[in-house]
DRENDO-1510 file (C-alpha; in Angstrom, 1 decimal, always signed):
<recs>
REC; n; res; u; v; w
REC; 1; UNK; +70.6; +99.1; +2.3 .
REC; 2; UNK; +69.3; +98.9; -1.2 .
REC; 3; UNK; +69.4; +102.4; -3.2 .
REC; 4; UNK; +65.4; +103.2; -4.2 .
REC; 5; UNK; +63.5; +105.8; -6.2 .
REC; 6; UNK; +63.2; +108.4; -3.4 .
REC; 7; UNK; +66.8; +108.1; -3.1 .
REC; 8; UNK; +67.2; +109.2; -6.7 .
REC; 9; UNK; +64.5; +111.5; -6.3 .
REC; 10; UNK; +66.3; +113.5; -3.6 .
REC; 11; UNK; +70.0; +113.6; -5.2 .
REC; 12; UNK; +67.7; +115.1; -8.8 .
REC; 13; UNK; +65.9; +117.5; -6.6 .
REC; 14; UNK; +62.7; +116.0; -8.1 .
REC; 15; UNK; +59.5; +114.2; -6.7 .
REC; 16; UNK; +59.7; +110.1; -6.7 .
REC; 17; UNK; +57.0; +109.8; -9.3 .
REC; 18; UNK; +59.0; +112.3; -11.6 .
REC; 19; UNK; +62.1; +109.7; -11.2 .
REC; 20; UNK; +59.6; +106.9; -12.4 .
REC; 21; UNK; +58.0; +108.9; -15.3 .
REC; 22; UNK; +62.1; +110.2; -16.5 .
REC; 23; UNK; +63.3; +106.6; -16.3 .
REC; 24; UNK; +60.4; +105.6; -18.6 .
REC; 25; UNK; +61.3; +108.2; -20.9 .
REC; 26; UNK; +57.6; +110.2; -20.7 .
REC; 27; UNK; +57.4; +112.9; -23.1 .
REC; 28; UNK; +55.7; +114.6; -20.2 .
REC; 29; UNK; +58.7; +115.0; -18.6 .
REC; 30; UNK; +61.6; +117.6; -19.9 .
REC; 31; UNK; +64.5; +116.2; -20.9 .
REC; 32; UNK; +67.1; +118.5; -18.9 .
REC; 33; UNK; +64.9; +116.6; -16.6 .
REC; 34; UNK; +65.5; +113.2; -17.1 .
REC; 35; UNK; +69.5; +114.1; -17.6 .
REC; 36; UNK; +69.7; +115.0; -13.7 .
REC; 37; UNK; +67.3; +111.4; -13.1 .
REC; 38; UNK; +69.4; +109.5; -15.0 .
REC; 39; UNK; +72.5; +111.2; -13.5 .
REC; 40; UNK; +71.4; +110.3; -10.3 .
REC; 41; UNK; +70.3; +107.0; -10.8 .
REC; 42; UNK; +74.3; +106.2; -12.4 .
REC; 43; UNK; +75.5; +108.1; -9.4 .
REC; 44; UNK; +73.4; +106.3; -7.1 .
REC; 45; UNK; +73.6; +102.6; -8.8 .
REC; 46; UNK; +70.3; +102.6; -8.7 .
REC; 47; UNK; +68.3; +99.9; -10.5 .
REC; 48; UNK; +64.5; +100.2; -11.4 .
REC; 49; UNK; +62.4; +97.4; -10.5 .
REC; 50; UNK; +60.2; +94.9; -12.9 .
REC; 51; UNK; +57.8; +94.7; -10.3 .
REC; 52; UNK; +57.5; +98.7; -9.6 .
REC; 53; UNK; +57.3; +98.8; -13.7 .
REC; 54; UNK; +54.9; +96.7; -13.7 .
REC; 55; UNK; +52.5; +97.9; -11.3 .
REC; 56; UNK; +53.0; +101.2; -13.0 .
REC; 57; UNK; +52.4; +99.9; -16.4 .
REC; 58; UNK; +50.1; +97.5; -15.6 .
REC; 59; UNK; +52.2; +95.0; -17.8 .
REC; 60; UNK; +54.9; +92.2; -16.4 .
REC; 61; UNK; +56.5; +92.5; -20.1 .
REC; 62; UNK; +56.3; +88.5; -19.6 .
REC; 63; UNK; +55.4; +86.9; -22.7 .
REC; 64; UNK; +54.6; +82.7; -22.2 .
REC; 65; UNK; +55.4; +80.1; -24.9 .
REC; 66; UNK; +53.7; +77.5; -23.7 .
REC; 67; UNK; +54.4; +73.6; -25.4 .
REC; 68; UNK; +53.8; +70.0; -25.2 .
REC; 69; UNK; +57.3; +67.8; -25.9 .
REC; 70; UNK; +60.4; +69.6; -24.5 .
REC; 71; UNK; +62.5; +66.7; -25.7 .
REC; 72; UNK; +61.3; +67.2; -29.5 .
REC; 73; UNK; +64.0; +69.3; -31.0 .
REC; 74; UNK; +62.0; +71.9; -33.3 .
REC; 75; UNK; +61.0; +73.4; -30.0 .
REC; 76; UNK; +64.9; +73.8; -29.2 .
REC; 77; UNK; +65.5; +75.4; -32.4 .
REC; 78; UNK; +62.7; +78.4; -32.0 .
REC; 79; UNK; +63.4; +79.3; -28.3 .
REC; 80; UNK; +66.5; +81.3; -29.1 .
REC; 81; UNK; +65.7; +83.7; -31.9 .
REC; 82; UNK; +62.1; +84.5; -30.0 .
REC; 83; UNK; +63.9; +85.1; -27.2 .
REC; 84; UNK; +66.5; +87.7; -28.8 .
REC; 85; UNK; +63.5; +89.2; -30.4 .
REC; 86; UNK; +61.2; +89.8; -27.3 .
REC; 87; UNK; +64.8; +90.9; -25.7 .
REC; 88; UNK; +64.9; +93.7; -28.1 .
REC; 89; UNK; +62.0; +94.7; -28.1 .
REC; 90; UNK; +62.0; +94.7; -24.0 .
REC; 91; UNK; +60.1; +91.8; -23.0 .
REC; 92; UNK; +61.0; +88.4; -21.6 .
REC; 93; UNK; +60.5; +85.0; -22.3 .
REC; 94; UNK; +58.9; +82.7; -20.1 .
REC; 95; UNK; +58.9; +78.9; -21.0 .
REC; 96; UNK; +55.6; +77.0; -19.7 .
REC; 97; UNK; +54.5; +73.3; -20.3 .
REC; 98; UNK; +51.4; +72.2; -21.1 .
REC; 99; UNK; +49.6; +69.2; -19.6 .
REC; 100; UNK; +46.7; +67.4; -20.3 .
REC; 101; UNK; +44.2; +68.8; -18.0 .
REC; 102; UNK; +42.0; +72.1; -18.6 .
REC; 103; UNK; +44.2; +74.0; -15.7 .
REC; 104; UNK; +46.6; +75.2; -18.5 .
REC; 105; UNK; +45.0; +78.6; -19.4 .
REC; 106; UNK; +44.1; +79.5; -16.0 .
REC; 107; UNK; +47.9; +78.6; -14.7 .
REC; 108; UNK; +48.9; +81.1; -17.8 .
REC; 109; UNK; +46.5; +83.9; -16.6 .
REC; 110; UNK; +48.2; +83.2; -12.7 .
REC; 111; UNK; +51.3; +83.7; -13.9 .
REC; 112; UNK; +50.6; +87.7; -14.6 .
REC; 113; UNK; +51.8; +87.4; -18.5 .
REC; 114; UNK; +51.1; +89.7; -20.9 .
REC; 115; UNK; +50.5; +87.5; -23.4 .
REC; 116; UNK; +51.0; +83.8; -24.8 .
REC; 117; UNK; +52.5; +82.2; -27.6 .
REC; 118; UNK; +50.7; +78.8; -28.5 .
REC; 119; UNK; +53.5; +76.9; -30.4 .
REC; 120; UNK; +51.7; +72.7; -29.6 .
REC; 121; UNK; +47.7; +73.7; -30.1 .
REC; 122; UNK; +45.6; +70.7; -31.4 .
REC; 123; UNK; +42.3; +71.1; -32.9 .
REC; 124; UNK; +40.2; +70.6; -30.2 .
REC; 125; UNK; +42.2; +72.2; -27.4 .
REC; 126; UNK; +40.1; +74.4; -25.2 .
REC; 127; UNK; +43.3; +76.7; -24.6 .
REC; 128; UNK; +42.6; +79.5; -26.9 .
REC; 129; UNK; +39.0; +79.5; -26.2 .
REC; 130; UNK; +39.6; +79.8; -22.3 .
REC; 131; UNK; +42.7; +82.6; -23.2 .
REC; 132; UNK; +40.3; +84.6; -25.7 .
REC; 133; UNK; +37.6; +84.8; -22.7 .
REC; 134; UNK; +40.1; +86.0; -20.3 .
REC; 135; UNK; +41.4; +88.9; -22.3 .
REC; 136; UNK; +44.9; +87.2; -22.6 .
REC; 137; UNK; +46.3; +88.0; -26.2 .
REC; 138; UNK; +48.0; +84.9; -27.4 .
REC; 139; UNK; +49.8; +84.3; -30.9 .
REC; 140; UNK; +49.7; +81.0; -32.7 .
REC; 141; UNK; +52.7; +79.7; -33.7 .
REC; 142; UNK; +53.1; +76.8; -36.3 .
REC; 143; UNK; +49.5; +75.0; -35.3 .
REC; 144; UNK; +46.2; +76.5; -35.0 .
REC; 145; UNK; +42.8; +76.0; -34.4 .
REC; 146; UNK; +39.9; +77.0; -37.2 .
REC; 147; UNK; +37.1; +77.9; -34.0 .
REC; 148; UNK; +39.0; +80.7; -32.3 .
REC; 149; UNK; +40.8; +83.5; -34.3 .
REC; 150; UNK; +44.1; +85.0; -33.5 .
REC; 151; UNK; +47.3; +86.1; -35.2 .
REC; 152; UNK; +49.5; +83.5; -36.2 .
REC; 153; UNK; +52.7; +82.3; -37.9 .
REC; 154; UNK; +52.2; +79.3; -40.3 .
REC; 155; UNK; +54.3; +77.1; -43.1 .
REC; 156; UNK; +52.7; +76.6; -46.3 .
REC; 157; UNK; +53.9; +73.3; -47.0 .
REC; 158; UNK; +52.3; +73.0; -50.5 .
REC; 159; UNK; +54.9; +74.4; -52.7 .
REC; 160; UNK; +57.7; +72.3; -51.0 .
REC; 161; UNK; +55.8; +69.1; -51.2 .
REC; 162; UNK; +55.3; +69.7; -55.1 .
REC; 163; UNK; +58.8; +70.1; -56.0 .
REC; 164; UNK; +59.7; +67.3; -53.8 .
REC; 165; UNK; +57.2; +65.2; -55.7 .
REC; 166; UNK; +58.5; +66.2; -58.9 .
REC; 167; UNK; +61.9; +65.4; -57.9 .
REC; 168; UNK; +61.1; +61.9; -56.7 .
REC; 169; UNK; +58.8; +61.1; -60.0 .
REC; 170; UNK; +61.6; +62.0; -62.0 .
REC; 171; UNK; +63.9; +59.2; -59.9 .
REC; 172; UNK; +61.5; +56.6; -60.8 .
REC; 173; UNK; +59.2; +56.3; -57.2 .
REC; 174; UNK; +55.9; +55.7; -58.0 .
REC; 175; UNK; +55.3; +53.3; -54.6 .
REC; 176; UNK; +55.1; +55.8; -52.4 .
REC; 177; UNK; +54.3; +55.6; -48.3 .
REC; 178; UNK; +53.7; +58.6; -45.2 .
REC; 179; UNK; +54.3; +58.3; -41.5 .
REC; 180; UNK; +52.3; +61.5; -41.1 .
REC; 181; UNK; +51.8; +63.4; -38.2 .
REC; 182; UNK; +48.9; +63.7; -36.0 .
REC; 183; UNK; +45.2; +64.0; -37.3 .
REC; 184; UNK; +44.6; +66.4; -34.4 .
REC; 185; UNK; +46.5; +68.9; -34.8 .
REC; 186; UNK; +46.3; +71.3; -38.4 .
REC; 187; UNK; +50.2; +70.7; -39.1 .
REC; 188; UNK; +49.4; +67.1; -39.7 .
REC; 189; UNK; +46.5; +67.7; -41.7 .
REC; 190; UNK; +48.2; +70.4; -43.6 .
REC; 191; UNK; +51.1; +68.7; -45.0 .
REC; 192; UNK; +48.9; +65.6; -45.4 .
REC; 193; UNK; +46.5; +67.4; -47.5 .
REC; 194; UNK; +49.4; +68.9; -49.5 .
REC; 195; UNK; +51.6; +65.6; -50.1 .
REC; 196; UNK; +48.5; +64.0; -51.2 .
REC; 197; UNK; +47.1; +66.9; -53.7 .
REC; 198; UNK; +50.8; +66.7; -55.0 .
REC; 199; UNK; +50.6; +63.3; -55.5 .
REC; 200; UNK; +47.5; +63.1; -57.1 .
REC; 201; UNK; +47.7; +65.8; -59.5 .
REC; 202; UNK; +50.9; +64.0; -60.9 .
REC; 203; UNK; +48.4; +60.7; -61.2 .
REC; 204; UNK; +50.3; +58.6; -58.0 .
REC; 205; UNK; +47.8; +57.5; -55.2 .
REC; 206; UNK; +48.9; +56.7; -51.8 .
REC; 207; UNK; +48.3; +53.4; -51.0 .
REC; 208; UNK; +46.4; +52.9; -47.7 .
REC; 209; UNK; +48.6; +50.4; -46.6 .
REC; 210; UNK; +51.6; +52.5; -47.0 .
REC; 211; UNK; +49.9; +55.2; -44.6 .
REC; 212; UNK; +51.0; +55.3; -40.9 .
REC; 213; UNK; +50.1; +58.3; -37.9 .
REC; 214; UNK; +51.3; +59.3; -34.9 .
REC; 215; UNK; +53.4; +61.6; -33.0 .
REC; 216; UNK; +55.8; +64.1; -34.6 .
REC; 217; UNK; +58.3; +61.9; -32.6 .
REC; 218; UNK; +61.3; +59.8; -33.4 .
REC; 219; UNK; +59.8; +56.4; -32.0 .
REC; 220; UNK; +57.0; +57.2; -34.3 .
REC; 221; UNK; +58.9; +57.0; -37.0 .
REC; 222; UNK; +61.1; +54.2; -36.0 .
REC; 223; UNK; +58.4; +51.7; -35.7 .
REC; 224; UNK; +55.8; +53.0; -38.6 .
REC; 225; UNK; +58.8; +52.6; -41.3 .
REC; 226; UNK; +59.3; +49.0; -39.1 .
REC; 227; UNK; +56.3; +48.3; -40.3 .
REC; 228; UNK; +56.3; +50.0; -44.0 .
REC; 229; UNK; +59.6; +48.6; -44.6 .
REC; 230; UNK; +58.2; +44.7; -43.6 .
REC; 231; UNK; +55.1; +44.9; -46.4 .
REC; 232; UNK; +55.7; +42.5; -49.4 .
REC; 233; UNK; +55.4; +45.4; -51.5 .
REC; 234; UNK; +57.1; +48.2; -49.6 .
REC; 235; UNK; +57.3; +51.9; -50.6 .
REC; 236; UNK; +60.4; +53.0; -52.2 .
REC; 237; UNK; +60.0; +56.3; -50.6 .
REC; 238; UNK; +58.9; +57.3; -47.7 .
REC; 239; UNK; +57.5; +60.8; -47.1 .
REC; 240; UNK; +58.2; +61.9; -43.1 .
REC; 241; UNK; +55.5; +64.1; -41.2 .
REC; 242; UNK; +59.0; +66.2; -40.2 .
REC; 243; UNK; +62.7; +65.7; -39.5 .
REC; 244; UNK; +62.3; +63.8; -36.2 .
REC; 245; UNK; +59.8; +61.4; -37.3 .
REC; 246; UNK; +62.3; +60.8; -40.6 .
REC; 247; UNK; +64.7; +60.5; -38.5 .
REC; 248; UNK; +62.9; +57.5; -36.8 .
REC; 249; UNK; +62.8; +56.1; -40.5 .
REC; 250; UNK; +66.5; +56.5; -40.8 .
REC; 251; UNK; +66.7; +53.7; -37.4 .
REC; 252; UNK; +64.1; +52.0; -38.8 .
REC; 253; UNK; +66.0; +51.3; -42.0 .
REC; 254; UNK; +69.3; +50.5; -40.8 .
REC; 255; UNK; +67.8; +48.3; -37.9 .
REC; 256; UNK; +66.2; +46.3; -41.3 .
REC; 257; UNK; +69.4; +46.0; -43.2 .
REC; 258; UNK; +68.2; +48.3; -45.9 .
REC; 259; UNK; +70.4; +50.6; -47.4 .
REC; 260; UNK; +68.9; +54.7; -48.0 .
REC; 261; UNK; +68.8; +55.7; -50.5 .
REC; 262; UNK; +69.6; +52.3; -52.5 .
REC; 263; UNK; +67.0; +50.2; -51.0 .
REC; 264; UNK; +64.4; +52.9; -49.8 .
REC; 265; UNK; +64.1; +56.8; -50.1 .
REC; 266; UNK; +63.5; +58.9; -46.8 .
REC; 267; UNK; +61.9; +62.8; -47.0 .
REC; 268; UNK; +61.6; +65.0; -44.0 .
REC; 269; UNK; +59.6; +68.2; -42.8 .
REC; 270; UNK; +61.1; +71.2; -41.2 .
REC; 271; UNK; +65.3; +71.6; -42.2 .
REC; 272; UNK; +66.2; +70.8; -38.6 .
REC; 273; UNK; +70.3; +72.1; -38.3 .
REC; 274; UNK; +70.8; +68.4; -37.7 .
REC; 275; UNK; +69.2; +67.1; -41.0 .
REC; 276; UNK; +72.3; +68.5; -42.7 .
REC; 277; UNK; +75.0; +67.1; -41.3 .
REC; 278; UNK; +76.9; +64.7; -43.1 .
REC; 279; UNK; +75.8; +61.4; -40.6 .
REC; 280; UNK; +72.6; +62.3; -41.7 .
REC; 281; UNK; +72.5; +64.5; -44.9 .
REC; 282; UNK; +68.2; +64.0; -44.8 .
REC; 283; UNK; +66.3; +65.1; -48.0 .
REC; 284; UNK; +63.6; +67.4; -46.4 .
REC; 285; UNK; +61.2; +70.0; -47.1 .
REC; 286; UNK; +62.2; +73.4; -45.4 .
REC; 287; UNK; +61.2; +77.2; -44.7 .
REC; 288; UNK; +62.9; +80.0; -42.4 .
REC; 289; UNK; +62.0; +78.3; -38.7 .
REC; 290; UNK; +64.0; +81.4; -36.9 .
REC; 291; UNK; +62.0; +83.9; -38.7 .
REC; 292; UNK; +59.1; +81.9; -38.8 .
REC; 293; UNK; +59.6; +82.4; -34.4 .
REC; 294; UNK; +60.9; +86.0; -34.7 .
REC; 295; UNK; +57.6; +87.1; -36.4 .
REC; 296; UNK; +55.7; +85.3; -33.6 .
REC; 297; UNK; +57.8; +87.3; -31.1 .
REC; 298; UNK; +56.8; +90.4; -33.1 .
REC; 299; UNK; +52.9; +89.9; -33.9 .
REC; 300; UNK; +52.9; +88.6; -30.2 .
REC; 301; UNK; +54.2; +92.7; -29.1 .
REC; 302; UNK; +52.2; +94.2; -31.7 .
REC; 303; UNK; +48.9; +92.6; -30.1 .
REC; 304; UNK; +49.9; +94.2; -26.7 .
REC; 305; UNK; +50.7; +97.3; -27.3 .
REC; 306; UNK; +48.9; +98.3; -30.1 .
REC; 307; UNK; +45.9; +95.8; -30.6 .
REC; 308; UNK; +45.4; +95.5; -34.3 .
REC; 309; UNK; +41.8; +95.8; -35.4 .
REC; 310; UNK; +42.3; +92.4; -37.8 .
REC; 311; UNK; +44.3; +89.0; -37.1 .
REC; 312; UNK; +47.4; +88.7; -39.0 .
REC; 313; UNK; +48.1; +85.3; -40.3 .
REC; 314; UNK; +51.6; +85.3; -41.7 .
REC; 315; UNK; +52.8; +82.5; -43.9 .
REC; 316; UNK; +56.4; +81.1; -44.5 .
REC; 317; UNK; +56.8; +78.9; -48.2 .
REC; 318; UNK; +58.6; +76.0; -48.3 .
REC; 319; UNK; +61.1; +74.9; -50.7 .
REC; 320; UNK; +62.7; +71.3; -51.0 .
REC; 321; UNK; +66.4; +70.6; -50.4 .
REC; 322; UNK; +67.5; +67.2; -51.9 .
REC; 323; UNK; +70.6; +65.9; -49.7 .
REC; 324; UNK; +71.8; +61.8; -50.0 .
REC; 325; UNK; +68.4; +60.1; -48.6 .
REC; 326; UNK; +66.8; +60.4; -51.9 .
REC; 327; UNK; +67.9; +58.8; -54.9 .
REC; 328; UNK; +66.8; +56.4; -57.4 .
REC; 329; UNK; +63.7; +54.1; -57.2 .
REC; 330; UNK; +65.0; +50.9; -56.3 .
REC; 331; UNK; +64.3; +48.4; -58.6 .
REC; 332; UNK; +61.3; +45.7; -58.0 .
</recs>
């Protein structure tokens, strides 16, 4: 038979609610007290239970992150580190999928979390509007949306396109094309908006033609720079809405014959751990992704337990790190 509370409460010589209040550590208990408890409870091998926490606290101590594309790997890269810090800080993680119906939010209220972490939101996704009438805390992470406010972790891609610009003028690319990311979604409007007001303030225009969308996926990327790479006048360079897309590009180009960076440049978004290894060595813009996810993790525990009066919208820079995909403009 399992050991329980009462158990412990009768080796302590304490009431069972006493044994729930010294196992939490409440100041309102003494702490000669919670010795004899905790003696007890070692004695015994008795372990509390989540659920009994939780109907005590009112809280699971579940926290959801709730995303799109399992098989894109930036999602891969964040799970770990805000994992470790919702471990630490004695909460767990609790992966969740979303779908394309309106179901999602009221699956994520079901689920008895204490809070969400939206790390795939588009622009017009009715998520955070059904979470914020709920009374669900959520945290965004990465995307956001501009109609419902929330704290959030975001990358300020306009200093990392600017040097990356620099860098590539100063190589000789002036015919420059994007496979950028989706228009729904304010990552792919963000690092659009800041590639282009690098370019322009350094007198390049983006050619229209030289301008592709879609997913923040590899096949994406394969078939836009399929199509760049087949214009009469093709880019020299190719800017990539983030790793996976570029590395799309990378198929792209070899599947044409053409040789990066000799024939045609190839940038990235994001410093996957992949873009640096030597098969690959992709020139890419980058910023901290694991504490980028850690402060997520920690705005996200900060809302529950302590409810901020104001929104904190943390930002992460970005800085550009050249590897063997960029090099000279090829001549014309």
């Amino acid at each position: 038979m399992a050991v329980t509370s009462r158990d412990v409460a009768r080796l302590a010589g304490v009431s069972q609610p006493t044994v729930s209040r010294a196992l939490r550590d409440d100041p309102r208990v003494s702490e000669d007290t919670k010795k004899r408890v905790r003696e007890a409870a070692d004695l015994l091998g008795y372990v509390p239970s989540e659920a009994g926490r939780a109907l005590s606290s009112g809280r699971t101590r579940r926290i959801g992150l709730l995303v799109t594309d399992l098989d894109n790997q930036f999602y891969s890269h964040i799970i770990a580190p805000l994992h470790r810090e919702l471990e630490a800080r004695g909460y767990q993680l609790v992966l969740h999928t979303e779908t394309t119906d309106e179901s999602v939010a009221e699956r994520l209220i079901a689920n008895g979390l204490d809070g969400v972490i939206l790390a795939t939101t588009t622009v017009e996704s009715v998520v955070p509007l059904r979470l914020r009438d709920r009374g669900l805390p959520f945290v965004y992470f990465n995307r956001t949306t501009a109609y419902v406010d929330a704290d959030a972790t975001v990358v300020a891609p306009a200093p990392g396109f600017q040097a990356a610009v620099d860098r590539a003028l100063a190589l000789g690319h002036r015919r420059v094309g994007a496979i950028l990311g989706p228009q729904n979604t304010s990552t792919g409007r963000s690092r659009e908006l800041a590639l282009r007001a690098a370019l322009e303030a350094r007198g390049v225009a983006v050619d229209a033609a030289c301008v592709r969308y879609g997913p923040f996926d590899t096949g994406c990327g394969d078939a836009a720079a399929g199509e760049l790479l087949s214009l009469d006048d093709a880019p020299t360079l190719i800017f990539c809405g983030n790793d996976v897309v570029a590395y799309g590009a990378l198929n792209a180009a070899r599947r044409a014959g053409r040789a990066v960076p000799d024939d045609v440049s190839i940038i990235g978004f994001d410093d996957l751990p992949a873009a640096s290894w030597p098969i690959l060595q992709l020139s890419t813009i980058a910023y901290d992704i694991a504490r980028m996810a850690r402060e997520a993790g920690r705005l996200m525990v900060e809302r529950i337990e302590d409810a901020p009066d104001e929104y904190a919208h943390v930002e992460f820079p970005t800085t550009f790190v050249e590897r063997a995909t960029l090099g000279p403009a090829a001549a014309r």
